[in-house]
C-alpha positions in Angstrom: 34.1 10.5 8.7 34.9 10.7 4.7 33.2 7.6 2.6 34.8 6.2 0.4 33.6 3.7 -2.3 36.2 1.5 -3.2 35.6 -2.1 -5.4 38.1 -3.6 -7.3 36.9 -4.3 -11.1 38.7 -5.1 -14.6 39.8 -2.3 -17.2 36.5 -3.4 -19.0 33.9 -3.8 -16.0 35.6 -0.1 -15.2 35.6 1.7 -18.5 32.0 0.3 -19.4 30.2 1.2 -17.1 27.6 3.2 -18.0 28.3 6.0 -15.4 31.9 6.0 -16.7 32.9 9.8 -17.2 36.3 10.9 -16.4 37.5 14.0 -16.1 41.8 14.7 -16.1 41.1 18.1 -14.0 43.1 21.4 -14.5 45.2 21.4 -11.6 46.7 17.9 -12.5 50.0 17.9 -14.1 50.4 17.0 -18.1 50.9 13.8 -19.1 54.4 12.8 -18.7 54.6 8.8 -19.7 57.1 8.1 -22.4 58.1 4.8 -24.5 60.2 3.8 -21.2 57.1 3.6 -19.0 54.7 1.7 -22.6 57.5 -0.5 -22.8 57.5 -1.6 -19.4 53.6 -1.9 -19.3 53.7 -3.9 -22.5 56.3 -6.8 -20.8 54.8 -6.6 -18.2 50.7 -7.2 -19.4 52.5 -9.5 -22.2 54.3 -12.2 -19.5 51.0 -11.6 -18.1 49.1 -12.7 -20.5 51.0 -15.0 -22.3 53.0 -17.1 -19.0 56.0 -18.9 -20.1 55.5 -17.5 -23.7 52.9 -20.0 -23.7 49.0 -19.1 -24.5 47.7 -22.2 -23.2 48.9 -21.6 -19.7 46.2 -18.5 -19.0 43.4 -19.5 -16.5 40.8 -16.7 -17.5 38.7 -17.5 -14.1 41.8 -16.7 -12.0 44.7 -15.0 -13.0 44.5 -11.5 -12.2 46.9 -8.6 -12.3 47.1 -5.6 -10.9 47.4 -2.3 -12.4 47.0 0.0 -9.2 44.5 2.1 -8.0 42.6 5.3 -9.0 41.4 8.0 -6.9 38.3 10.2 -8.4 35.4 12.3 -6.8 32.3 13.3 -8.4 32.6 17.2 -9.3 29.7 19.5 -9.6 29.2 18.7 -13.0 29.0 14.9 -12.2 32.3 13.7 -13.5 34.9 11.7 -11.9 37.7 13.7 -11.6 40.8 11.7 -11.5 43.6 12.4 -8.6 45.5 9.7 -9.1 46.3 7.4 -11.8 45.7 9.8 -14.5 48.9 8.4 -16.3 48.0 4.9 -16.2 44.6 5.6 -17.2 45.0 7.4 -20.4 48.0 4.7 -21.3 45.6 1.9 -21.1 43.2 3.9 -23.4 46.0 4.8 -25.7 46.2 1.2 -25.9 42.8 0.0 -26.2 42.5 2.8 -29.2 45.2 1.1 -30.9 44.0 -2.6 -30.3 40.7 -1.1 -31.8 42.1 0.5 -34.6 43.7 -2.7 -35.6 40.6 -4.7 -35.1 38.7 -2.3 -37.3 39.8 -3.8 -40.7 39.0 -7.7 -39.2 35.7 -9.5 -39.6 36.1 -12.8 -38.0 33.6 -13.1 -34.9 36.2 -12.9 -32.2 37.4 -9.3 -33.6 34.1 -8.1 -34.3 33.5 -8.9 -30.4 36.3 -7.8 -29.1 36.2 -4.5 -31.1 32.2 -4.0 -29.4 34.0 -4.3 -26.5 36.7 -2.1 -26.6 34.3 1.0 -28.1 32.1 0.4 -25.0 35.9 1.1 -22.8 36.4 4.3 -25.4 32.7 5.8 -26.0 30.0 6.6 -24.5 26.8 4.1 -25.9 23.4 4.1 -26.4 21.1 1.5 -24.0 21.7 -1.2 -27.0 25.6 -0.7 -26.3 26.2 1.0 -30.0 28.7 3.7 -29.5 28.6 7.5 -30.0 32.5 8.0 -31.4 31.5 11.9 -30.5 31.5 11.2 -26.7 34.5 10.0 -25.1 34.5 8.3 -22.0 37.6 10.5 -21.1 38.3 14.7 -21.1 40.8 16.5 -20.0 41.1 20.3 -18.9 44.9 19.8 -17.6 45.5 24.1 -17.7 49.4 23.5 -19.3 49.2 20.8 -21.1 49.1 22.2 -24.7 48.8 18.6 -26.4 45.8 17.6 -25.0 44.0 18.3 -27.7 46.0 15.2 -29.7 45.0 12.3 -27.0 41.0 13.4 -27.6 41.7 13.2 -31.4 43.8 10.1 -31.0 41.2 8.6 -29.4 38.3 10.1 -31.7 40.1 9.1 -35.4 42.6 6.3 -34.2 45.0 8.3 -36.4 48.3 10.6 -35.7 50.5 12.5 -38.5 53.9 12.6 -39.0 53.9 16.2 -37.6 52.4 15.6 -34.3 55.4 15.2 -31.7 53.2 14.8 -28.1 53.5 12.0 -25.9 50.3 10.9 -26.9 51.3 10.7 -30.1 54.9 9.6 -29.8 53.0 6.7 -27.2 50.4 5.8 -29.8 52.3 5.3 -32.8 54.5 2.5 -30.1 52.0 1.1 -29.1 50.8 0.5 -32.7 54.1 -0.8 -33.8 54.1 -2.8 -30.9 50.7 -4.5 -32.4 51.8 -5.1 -35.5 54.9 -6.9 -34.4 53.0 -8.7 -32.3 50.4 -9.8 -34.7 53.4 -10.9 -37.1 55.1 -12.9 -34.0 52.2 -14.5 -32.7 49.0 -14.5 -35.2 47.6 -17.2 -33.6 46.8 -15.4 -30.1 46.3 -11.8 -31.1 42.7 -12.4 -30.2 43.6 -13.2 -26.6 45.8 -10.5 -25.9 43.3 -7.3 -25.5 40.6 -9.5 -24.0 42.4 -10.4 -21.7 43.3 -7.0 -20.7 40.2 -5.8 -20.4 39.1 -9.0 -18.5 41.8 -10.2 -16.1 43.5 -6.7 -15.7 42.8 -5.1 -12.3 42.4 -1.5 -10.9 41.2 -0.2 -7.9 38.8 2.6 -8.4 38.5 4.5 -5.3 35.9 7.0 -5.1 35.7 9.9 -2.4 33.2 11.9 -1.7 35.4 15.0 -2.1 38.3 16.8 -3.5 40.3 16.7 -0.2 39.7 13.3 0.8 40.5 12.2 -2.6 44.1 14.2 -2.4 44.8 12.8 1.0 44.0 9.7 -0.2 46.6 10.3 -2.7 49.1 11.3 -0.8 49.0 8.7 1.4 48.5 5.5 -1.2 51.7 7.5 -4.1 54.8 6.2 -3.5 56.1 7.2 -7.1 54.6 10.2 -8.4 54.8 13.7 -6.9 51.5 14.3 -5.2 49.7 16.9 -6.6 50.3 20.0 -4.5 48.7 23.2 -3.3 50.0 25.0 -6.0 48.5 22.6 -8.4 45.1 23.1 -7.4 45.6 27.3 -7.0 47.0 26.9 -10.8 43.6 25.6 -12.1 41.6 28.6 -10.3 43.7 31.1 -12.2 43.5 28.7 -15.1 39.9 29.4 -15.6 39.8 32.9 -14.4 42.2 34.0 -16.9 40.7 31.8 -19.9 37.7 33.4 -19.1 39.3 36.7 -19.8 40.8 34.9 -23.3 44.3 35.5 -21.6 44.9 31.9 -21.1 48.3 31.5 -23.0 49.9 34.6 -21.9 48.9 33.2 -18.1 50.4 29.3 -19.2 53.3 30.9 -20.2 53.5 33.1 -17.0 53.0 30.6 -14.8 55.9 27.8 -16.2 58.4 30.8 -15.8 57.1 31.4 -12.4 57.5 27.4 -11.6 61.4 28.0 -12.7 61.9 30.9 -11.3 60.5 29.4 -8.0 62.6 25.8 -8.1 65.7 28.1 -8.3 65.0 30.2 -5.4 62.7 28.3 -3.0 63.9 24.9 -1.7 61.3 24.4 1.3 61.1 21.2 3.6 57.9 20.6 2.9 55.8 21.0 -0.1 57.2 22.3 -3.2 58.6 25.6 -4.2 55.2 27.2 -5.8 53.7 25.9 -2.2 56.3 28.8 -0.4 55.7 31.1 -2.5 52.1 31.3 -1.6 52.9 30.5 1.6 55.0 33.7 2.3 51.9 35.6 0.2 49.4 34.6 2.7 50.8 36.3 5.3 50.3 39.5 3.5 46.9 38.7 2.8 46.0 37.3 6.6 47.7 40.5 8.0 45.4 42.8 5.4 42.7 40.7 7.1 43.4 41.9 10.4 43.9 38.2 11.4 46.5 37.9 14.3 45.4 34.4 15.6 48.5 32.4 16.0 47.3 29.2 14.7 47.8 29.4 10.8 45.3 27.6 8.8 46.4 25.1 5.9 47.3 27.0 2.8 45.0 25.7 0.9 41.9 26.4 3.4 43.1 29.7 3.3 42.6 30.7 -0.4 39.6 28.8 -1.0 37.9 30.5 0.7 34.7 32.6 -0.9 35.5 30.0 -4.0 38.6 30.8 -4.3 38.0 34.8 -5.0 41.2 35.7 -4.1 42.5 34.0 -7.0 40.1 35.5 -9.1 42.0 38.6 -9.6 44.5 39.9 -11.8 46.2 41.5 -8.9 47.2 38.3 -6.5 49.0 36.9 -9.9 50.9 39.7 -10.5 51.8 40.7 -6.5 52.7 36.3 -6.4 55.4 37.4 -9.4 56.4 40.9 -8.2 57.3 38.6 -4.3 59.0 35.9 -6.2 61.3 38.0 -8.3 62.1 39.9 -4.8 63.2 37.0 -3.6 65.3 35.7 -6.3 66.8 39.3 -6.0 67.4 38.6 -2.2 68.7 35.2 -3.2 71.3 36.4 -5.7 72.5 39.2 -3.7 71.1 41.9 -6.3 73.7 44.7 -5.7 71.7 46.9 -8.2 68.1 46.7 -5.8 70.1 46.6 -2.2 72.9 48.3 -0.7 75.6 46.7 1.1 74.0 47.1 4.5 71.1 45.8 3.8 73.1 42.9 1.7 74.5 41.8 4.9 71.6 41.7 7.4 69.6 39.6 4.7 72.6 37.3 4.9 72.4 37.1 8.8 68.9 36.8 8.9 69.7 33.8 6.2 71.1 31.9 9.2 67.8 33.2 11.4 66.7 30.2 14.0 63.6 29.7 12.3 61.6 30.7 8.3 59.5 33.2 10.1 61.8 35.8 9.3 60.8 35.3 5.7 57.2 35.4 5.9 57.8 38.8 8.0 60.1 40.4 5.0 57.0 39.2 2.6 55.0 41.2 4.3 57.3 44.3 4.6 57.9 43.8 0.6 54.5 43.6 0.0 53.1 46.5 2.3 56.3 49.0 1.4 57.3 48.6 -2.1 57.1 51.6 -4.7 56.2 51.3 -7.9 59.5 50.1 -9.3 59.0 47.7 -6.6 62.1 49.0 -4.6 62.1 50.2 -1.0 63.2 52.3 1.3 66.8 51.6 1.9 67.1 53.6 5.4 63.6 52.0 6.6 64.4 48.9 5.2 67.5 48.8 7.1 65.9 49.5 10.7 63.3 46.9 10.0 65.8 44.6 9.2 68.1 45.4 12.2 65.1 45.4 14.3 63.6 41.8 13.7 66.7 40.1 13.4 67.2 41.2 17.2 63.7 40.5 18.4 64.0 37.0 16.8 67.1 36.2 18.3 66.7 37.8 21.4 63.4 35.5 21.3 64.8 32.3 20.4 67.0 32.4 23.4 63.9 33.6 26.1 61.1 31.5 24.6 62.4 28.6 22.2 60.0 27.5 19.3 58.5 29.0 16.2 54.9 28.9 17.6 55.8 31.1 20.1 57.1 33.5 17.7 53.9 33.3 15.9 52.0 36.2 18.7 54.5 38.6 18.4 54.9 38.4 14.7 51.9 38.1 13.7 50.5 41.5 15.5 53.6 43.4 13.8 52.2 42.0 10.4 49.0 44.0 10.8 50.7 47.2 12.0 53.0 47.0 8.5 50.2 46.5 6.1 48.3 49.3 8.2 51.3 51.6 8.0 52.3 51.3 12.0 55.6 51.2 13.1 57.1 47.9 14.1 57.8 48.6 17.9 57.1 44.8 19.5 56.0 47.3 22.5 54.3 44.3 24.2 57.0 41.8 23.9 59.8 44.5 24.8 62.6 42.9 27.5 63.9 43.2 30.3 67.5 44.2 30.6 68.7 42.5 33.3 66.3 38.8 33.2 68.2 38.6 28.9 71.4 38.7 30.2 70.5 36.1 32.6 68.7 34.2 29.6 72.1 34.3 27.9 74.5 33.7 30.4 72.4 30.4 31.5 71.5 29.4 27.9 73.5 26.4 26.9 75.0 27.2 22.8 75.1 23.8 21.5 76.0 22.9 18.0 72.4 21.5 17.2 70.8 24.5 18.1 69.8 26.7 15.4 70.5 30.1 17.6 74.1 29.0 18.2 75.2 29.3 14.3 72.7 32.2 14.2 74.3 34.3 16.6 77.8 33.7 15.5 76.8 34.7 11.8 75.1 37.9 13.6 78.7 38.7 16.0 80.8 38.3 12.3 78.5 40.8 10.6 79.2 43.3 13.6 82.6 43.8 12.8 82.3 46.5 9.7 85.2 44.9 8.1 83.6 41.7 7.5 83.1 41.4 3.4 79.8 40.4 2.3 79.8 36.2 1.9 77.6 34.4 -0.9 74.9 32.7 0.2 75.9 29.4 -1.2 79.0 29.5 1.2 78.8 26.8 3.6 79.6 27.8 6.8 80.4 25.4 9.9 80.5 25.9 13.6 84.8 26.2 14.4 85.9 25.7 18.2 88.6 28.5 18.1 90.1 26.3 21.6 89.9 22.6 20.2 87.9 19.9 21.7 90.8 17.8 21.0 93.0 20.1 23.0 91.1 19.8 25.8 91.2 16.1 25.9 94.5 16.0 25.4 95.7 19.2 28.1 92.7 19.2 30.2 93.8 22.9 30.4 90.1 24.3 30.9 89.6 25.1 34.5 85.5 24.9 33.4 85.1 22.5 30.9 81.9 23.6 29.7 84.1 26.8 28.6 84.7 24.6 25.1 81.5 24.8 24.2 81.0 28.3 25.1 79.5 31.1 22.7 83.0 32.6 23.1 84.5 29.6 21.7 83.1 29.7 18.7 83.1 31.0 15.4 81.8 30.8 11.7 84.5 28.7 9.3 83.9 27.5 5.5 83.4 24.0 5.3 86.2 23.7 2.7 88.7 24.7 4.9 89.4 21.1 6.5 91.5 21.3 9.8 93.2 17.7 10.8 92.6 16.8 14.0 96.5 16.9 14.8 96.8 20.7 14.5 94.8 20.9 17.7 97.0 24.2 18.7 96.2 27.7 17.9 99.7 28.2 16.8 98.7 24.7 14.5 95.5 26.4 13.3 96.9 29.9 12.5 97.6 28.3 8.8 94.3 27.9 7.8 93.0 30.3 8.8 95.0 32.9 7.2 95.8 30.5 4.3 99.3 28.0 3.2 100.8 26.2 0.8 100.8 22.8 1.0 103.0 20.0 0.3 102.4 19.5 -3.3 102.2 23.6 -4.0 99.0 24.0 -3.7 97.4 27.1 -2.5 94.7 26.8 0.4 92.6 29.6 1.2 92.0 30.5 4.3 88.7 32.1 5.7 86.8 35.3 4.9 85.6 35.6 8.4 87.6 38.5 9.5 87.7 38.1 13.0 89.3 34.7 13.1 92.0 36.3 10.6 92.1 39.3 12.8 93.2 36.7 15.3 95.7 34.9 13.4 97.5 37.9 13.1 97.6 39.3 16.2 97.4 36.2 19.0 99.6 33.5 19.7 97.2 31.6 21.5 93.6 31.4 22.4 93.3 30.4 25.8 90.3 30.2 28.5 90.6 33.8 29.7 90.5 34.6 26.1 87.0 32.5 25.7 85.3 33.8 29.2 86.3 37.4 27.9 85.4 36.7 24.2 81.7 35.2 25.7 80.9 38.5 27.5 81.9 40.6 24.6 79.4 38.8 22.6 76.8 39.0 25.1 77.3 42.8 25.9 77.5 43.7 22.3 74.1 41.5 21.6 72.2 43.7 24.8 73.2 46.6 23.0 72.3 45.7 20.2 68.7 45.1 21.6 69.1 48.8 23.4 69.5 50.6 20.0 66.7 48.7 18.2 64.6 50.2 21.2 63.5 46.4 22.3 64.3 46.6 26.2 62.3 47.9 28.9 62.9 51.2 30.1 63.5 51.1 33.8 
């Protein structure tokens, strides 16, 4: 079990301390307070200090208030590296600079104490508590924050100029104002106010005995703040590798457009964008590996390993790029890097039951790509056709992502070691997937339902190539509503068939009264309403198909619309050589 040291103790008892040496690591995030967040901190110590406007009302032996808590570990080098409450800690010294600065030109005995105070928050001192104004209590190494260097000097001189534009800066010269007013207000209890920060403020400093306890820690007390992520913490190994090289700007610069290009492309469940991008990266590297164990380990675990070595290499940056502008190319439906074909199965594959698909393509990418980073469009296209019926087919047979995972996994390793992608020990029998199909129930909440209706629109070579941002719904061609109203299904269960459904844009909004085909025929094909407005109707061609050429859809038509679906899927399977011979 992970210790933990934790002991609540004042700003002062905190920053005095003689073993007082934080470090703002690489992987954390730049600072990001601005005069909003000083301005509520200032209320809030002032009514703290000063209740009911009134100086006299403090109790210095009780009151107490709390500023929240801060996670650290002790690094290699023996600092305390701060996980959380990095923003709150380098405010309060902001503040206590600025208190100090002011105090500076005063010689009356409660100043001159108060200001021996404060330095011993700031500096480091000497065993008869004199400071060294070379050696700061506080450092930081945050990889892309480029102001940095103005908190250390803020805190070194006590002075900014006109030209310096940081949030420290911008947050120090407030925080001076804020003194001065303050001193002009209230002259007769500026003495009070910075002692009794120091004294009666309250943090929790929580001290693990590692990196990873202190982020789950984090994660589990923010509530506010964006955890630091994965991503963070793989940022600060490239950080050093590539300042090591003296190529630390050009990588700062790399890696912010890599962050936007990410957030635009990437917009994962869990974890941030950055986080998937590695994520679908590891996978090449596990199946380079030779690893085929279906139980992933946690990103992180995984590229820390040998000290992180695999982030010690140009290469990895450059391969993390060369992915992610792939996938912004899959995302925006590059015509100029993809042919139509293969357009169209990355838009079925979109609506795939599960991610693994992507993770699988990563691979492919990775383990195929030219030099130009293109690949081959006829090899590309089997591959394509080929997963997208194993996964389905899959889905169906053995629900779940994990159990995916074997299969997959094994045809990673056979990519990245130029094999053939044949799935020759998952391969199925004929006869037991029809049966898996015919019994299979297609509910709306099921992911495979919407998946195989986006894979039946995509067979018909007529269907024009929809955006990705279209929205696409589940359409009962035979209404629920009719059926509650006619009870004309011999089968019930018929209504919720496969071959009683269809893709439909969201936008196209059917009332509930036009419950009849011959009601529904409009939009569907498109009409002009009431006021002369045009509504579109749908792009998926077989629905307009069957505007124009039915007059109503009817159970026979659902029964025989089912088993064309099914048939056409088994074939599909045949000609992507995934069924058992017999």
């Amino acid at each position: 079990m992970s210790k933990l040291n934790i002991d609540q103790k004042s700003v002062r008892a905190l920053f005095s301390e003689k073993k007082a040496d934080f470090l703002i690591p690489d992987y954390q995030r730049p600072y990001a307070w601005g005069e909003k967040e000083c301005q509520t901190l200032w209320d809030d110590l002032f009514l703290f200090a000063f209740p009911d406007n009134d100086c006299d009302k403090f109790n210095s032996d009780s009151d107490e208030y709390f500023l929240g808590p801060i996670v650290t570990f002790k690094n290699d080098d023996g600092k305390m590296e701060i996980i959380d409450g990095q923003q709150r800690l380098t405010t309060l010294m902001l503040l206590l600079r600025a208190f100090y600065e002011k105090y500076g030109s005063m010689k009356n005995d409660k100043a001159v104490k108060t200001s021996k105070f404060i330095e011993q928050c700031i500096w480091k001192t000497d065993e008869f508590g004199d400071p060294d104004k070379s050696a700061l209590k506080i450092d930081s190494e945050v990889a892309t924050d480029k102001e940095k260097g103005e908190f250390l000097n803020i805190l070194k001189a006590g002075t900014v100029s006109d030209c310096e534009k940081s949030s420290y800066a911008n947050n120090y010269r407030f925080f001076q104002q804020k003194i001065v007013d303050f001193l002009n207000t209230y002259p007769d209890w500026f003495s009070f106010f910075p002692i009794r920060i120091m004294n009666n403020c309250i943090l929790l400093p929580i001290e693990a005995e590692s990196q990873d306890t202190a982020l789950r820690i984090f994660s589990t007390l923010n509530d506010r703040g964006k955890p630091l992520s994965d991503a963070d913490i793989f940022k600060a190994q490239f950080y050093k590798y590539y300042s090591a090289k003296g190529e630390r700007e050009v990588f700062i610069q790399k890696w912010k457009d890599l962050e936007v290009l990410c957030d635009s492309i990437f917009h994962p469940i869990t974890g941030t964008p950055m986080d998937e991008l590695f994520t679908r990266y590891m996978y090449y590297e596990r199946a380079k590996q030779g690893i085929k164990s279906s139980t992933t380990e946690a990103l992180r675990k995984f590229y820390e390993r040998n000290a992180y070595s695999l982030l010690k290499n140009d290469q990895t940056f450059e391969n993390l790029i060369d992915l992610a502008n792939f996938w912004n190319d899959v995302q925006n439906q590059n015509v100029e890097r993809f042919s139509d074909r293969i357009l169209r199965r990355l838009f079925v594959l979109n609506y795939a039951p599960n991610g693994m698909w992507t993770y699988f393509v990563s691979v492919y990418y990775m383990a195929n790509r030219d030099s130009d980073g293109l690949l081959n469009d006829d090899r590309f296209y089997s591959f394509l056709n080929k997963i997208t019926a194993f996964i389905w087919a899959y889905a169906v047979t053995n629900p779940g992502v994990n159990a995916l995972r074997t299969p997959i996994f094994a045809e990673m390793i056979n990519i990245v070691t130029g094999q053939p992608v044949r799935f020759s020990d998952y391969l199925f029998d004929t006869q037991k997937l029809q049966n898996a199909f015919d019994n299979y129930t297609f509910s709306n909440n099921r992911a495979i339902t919407k998946a195989m209706l986006t894979w039946w629109a995509f067979q018909n070579s007529s269907q024009e190539l929809l955006s990705l941002e279209s929205v696409l719904e589940i359409e009962h061609i035979y209404a629920r509503n009719r059926q509650e109203k006619e009870h004309s299904l011999s089968n019930p269960r018929n209504v919720e068939s496969l071959g009683n459904k269809v893709l439909l844009e969201k936008r196209i909004n059917i009332r509930a009264s036009d419950y009849r085909f011959s009601d529904k025929v409009k939009y569907y094909t498109g009409f002009e309403n009431n006021r002369k407005q045009k509504k579109e109707g749908t792009k998926i061609k077989e629905l307009t198909d069957l505007a124009a050429n039915a007059t109503d859809f009817t159970e026979s038509d659902i029964v025989e619309r089912n088993a064309k679906i099914i048939l056409n899927f088994i074939t599909f399977m045949h000609n992507n050589d995934l069924l058992c011979e017999d």
